[in-house]
C-alpha positions as CSV (number, residue, x, y, z in Angstrom):
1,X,92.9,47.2,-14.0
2,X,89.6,48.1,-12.6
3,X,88.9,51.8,-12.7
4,X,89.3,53.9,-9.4
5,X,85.8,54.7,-7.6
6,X,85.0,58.2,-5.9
7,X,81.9,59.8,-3.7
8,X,81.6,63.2,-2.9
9,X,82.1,64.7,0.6
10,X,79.5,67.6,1.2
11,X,81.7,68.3,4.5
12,X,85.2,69.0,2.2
13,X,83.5,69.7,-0.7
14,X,85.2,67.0,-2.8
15,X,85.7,63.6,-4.4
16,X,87.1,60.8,-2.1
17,X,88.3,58.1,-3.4
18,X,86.4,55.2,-2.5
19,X,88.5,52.5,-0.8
20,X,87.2,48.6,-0.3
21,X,87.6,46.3,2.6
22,X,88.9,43.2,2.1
23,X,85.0,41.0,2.3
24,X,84.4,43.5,-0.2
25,X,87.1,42.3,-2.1
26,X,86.8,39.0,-2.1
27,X,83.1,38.9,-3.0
28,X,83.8,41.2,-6.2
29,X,86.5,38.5,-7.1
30,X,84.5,35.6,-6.2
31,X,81.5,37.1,-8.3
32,X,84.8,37.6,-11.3
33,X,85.0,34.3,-10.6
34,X,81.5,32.7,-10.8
35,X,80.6,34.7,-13.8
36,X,83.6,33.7,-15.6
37,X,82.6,29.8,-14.3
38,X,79.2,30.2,-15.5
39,X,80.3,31.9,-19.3
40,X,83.2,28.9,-19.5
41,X,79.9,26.3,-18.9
42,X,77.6,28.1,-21.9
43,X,80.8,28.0,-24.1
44,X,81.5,24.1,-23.1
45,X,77.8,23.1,-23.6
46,X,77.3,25.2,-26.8
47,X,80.5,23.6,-28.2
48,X,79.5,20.4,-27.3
49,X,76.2,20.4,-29.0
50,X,77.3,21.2,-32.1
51,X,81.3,20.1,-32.3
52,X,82.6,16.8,-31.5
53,X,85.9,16.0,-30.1
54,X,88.6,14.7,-31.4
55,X,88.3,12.0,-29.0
56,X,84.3,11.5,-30.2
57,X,85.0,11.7,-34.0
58,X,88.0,9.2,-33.3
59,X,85.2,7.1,-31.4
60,X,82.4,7.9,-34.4
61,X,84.9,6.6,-37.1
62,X,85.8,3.3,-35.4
63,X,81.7,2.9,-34.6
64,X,81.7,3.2,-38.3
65,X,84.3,1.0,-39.4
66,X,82.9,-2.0,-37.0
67,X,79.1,-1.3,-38.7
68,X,80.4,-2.2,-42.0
69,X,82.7,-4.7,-41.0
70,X,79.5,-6.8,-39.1
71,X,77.4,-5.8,-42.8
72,X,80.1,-7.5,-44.5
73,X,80.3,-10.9,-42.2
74,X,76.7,-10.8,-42.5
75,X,76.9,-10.8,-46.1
76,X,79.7,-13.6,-46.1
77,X,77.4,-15.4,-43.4
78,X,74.9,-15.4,-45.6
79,X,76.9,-16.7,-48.9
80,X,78.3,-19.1,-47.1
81,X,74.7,-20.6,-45.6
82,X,73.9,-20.6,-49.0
83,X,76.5,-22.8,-50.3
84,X,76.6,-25.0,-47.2
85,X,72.5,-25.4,-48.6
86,X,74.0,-26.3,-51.7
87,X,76.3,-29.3,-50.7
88,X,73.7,-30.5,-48.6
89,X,71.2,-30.6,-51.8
90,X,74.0,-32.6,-53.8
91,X,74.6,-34.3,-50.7
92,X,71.2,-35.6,-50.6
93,X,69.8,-35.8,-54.2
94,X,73.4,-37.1,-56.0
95,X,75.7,-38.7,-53.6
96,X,73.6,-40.3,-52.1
97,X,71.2,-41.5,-54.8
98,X,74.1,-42.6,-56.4
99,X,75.1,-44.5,-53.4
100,X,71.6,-45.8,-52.8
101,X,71.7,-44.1,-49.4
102,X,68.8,-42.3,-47.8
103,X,68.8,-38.5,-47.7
104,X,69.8,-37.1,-44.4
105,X,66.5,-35.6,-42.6
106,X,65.8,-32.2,-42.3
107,X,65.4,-31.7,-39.2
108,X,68.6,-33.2,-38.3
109,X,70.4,-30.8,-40.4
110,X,68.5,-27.9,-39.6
111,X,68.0,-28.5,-35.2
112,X,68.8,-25.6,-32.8
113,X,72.0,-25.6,-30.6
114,X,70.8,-26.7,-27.4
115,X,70.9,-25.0,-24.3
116,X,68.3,-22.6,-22.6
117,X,70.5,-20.0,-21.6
118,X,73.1,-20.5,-24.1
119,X,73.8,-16.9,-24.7
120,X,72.8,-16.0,-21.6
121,X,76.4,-14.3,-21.2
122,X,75.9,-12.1,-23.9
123,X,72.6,-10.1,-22.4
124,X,73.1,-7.0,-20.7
125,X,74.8,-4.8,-23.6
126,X,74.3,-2.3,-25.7
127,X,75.4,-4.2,-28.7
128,X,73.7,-7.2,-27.5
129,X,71.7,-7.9,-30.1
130,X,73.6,-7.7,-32.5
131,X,76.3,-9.5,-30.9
132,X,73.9,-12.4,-30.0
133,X,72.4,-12.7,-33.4
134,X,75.8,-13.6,-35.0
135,X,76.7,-15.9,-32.6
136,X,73.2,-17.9,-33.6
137,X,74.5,-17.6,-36.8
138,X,77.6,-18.6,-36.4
139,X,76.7,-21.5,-34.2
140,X,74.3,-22.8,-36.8
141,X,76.5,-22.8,-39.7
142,X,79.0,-24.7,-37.7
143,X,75.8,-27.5,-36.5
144,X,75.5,-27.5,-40.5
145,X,79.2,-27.5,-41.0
146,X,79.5,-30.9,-38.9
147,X,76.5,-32.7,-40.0
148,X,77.8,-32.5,-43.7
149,X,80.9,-33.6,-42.5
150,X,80.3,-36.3,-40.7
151,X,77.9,-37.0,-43.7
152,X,81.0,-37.1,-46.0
153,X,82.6,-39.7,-44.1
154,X,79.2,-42.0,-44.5
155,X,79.5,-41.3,-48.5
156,X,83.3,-41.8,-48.2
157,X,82.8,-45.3,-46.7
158,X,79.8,-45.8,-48.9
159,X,81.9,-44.8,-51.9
160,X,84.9,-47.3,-50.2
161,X,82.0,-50.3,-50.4
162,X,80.6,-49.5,-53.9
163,X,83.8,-50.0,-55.0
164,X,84.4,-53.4,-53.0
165,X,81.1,-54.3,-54.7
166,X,81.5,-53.3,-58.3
167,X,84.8,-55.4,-58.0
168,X,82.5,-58.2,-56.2
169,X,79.3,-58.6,-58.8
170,X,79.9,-61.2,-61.4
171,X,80.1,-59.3,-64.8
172,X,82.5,-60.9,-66.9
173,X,81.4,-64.3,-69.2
174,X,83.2,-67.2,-66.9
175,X,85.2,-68.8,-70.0
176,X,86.4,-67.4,-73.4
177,X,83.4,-67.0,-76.0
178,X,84.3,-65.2,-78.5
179,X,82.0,-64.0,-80.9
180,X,79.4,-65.5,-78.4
181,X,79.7,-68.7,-80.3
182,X,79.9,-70.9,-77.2
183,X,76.7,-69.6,-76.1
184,X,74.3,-72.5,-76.5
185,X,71.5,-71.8,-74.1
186,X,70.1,-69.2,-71.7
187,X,68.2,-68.5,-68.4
188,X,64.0,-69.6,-68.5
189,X,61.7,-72.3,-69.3
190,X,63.5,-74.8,-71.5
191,X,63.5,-78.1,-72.8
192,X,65.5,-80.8,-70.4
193,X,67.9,-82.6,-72.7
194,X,67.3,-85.8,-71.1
195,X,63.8,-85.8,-69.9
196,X,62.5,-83.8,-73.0
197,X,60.2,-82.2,-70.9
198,X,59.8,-78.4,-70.2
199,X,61.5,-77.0,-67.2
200,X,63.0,-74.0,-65.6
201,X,66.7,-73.4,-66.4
202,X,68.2,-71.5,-63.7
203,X,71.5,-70.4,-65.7
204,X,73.1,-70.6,-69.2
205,X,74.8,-73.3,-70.8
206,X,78.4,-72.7,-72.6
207,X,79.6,-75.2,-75.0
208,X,83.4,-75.5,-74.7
209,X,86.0,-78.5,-75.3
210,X,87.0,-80.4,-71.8
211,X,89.5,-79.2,-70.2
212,X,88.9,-75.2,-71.2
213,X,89.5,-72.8,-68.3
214,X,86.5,-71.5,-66.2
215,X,87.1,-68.3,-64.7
216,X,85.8,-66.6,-61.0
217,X,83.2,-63.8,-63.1
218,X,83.9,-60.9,-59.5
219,X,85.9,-61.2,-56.6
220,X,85.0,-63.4,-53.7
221,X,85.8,-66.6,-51.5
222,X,85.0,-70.2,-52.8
223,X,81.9,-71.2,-50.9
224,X,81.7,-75.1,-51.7
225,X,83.7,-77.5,-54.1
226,X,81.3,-80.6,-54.7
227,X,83.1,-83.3,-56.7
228,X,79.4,-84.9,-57.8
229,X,78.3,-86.9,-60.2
230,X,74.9,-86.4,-60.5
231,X,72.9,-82.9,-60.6
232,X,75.0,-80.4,-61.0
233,X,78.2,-82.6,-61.2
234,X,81.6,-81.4,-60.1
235,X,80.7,-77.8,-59.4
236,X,81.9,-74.4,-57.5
237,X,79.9,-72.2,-55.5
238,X,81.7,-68.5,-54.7
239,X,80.2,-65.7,-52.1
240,X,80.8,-62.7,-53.9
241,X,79.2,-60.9,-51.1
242,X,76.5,-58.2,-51.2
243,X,74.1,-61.0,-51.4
244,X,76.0,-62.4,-54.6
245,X,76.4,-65.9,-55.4
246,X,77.9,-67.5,-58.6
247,X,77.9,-71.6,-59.5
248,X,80.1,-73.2,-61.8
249,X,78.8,-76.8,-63.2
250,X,79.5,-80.1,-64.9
251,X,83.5,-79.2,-64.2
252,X,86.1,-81.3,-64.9
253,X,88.4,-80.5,-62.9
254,X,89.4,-77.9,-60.0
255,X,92.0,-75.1,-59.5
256,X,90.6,-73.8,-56.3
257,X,89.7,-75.1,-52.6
258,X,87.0,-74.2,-50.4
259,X,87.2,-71.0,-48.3
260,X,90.3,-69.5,-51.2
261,X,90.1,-65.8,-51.9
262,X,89.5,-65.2,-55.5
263,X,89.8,-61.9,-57.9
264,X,87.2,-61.8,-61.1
265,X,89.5,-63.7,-63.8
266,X,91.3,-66.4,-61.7
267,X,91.1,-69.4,-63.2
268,X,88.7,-71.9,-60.5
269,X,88.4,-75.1,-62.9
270,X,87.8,-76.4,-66.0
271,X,84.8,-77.1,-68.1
272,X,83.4,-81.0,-68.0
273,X,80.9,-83.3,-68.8
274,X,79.8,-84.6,-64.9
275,X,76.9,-84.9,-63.6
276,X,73.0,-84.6,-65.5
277,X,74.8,-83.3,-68.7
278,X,74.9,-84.5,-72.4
279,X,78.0,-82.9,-73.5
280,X,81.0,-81.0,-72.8
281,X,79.9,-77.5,-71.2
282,X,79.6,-74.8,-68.3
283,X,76.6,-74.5,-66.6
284,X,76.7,-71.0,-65.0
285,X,74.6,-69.7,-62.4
286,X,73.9,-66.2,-60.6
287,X,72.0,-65.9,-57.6
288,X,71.1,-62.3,-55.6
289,X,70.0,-62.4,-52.1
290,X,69.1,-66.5,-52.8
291,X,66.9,-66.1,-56.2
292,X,68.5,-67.2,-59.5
293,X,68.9,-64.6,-61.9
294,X,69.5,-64.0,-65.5
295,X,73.3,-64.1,-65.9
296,X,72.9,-62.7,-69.3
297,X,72.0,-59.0,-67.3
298,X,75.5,-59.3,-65.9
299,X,78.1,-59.0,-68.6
300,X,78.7,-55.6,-68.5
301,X,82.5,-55.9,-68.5
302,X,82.4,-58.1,-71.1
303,X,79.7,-57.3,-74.2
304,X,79.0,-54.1,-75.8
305,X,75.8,-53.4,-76.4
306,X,75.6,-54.5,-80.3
307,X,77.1,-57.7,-78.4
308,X,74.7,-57.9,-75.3
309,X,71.5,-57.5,-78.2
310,X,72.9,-60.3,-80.3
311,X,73.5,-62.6,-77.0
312,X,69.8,-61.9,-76.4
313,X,68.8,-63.3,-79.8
314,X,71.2,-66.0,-79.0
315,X,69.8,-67.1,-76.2
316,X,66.3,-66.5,-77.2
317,X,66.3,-69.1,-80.1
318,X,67.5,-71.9,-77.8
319,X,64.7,-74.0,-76.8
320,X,66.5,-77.1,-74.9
321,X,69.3,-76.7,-72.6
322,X,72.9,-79.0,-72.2
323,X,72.0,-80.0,-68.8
């Protein structure tokens, strides 16, 4: 309680107490109440400055936990960019090299995700950098993400048609010869049996007794069956495909009709004596993209290679072909 007031009265010689009207009273307790105001506002901006709230520390802790958690998808942006960079070096350097498929361009792999304004959205915040500098991330590991894949679908089909082609390419010996002892003459400048003149021979000659089987060398579809009797004689041509051909000569017989689906070993004929020929034997042909090859560069499903050296001194002796 307030103490009492008092002024003295010359008149009675005394102390009378003081009494206040009521504006008097209501400005002392408005100024109670203004200065009590004004002390609550120092103590609230004093606090302030130097204490947070339970509602700001709260605030502080969760600004905290989503700093680390952007450093750590940052981090795991990063790694994964980096592994993305290496599939995209095997990609290019061993798939495809394997595949004999040119590397995918750079600047397909690494072009911007159009649009001008594409993050347009995002502007306007405080976090917006940040926020917009992820999502650039992001949306270039997924342009990188999709170009690989749709890159592993080219080698998957590529892989699907090497296959289809290893099965296709003639590399088996088209009749029995074991211990290459039916190998009588091979691929280059020989000596014509009949002529006895020098001349290109396109293939290599097998001796074998009439009637021995003659096998398809790779998968393919019979081409043409020409029952001759001069050149090449009775003779089978097959499309292997992949710009594969094979030709079977001086046959005997046939097992096979034109425009037949045949798997590498099926048995297509049988060796002969038709045709230019001066005994008993195949006369075996491979051509690639329309040129006559050496068929001796072929049997790698049949010769190992202390084999394949001693077919190559085989062939090398022989100075006059069968045909």
């Amino acid at each position: 309680m307030p103490k009492s007031r008092y002024r003295f009265n010359p008149e009675s010689l005394s102390f009378d107490k003081v009494k206040l009207g009521f504006r008097a009273v209501i400005l002392r307790g408005l100024a109670y109440l203004v200065g009590s105001l004004l002390v609550a506002v120092i103590y609230y901006v004093v606090f302030a400055a130097f204490f947070d709230s339970p509602k700001e520390k709260a605030l502080l802790r969760e600004i905290d936990q989503l700093t680390l958690q952007y450093e750590i998808i940052q981090r795991e942006m990063d790694n994964l960019d980096k592994v993305i960079g290496q599939l995209e070096e095997k990609d290019d350097n061993l798939y495809r090299t394997i595949f004999e498929a040119e590397p995918i361009p750079k600047t397909q792999r690494e072009s911007g995700v159009g649009g001008i304004n594409r993050y347009e959205s995002l502007e306007g915040y405080s976090n917006s950098g940040i926020v917009i500098e992820t999502t650039k991330k992001i949306d270039n590991l997924k342009k990188k993400l999709v170009v690989q894949s749709i890159s592993y679908d080219e080698l998957y089909d590529l892989a699907r048609r090497k296959e289809e082609m290893l099965e296709a390419i003639p590399a088996i010996m088209p009749l029995s010869n074991e211990d290459l002892t039916r190998t009588a003459s091979g691929f280059g400048l020989r000596i014509h049996p009949i002529y006895k003149i020098i001349r290109f021979h396109a293939g290599m000659d097998f001796t074998a007794p009439t009637g021995s089987e003659v096998y398809a060398t790779g998968n393919g579809v019979i081409e043409a069956v020409t029952p001759a009797q001069r050149g090449l004689g009775k003779h089978i041509i097959i499309d292997h495909g992949f710009g594969y051909k094979s030709v079977y000569a001086h046959l005997d017989n046939f097992n096979v009709r034109k425009g037949q689906r045949v798997e590498r070993g099926d048995i297509i004929g049988f060796v002969g004596n038709t045709g230019t020929s001066v005994a008993p034997h195949l006369h075996y042909e491979i051509k690639l993209n329309g040129k006559n090859v050496d068929p001796v560069n072929y049997y790698m499903n049949d010769l190992t290679p202390a084999e394949y050296e001693k077919m190559i001194e085989i062939v090398s002796k022989t100075g006059q072909s069968f045909d």
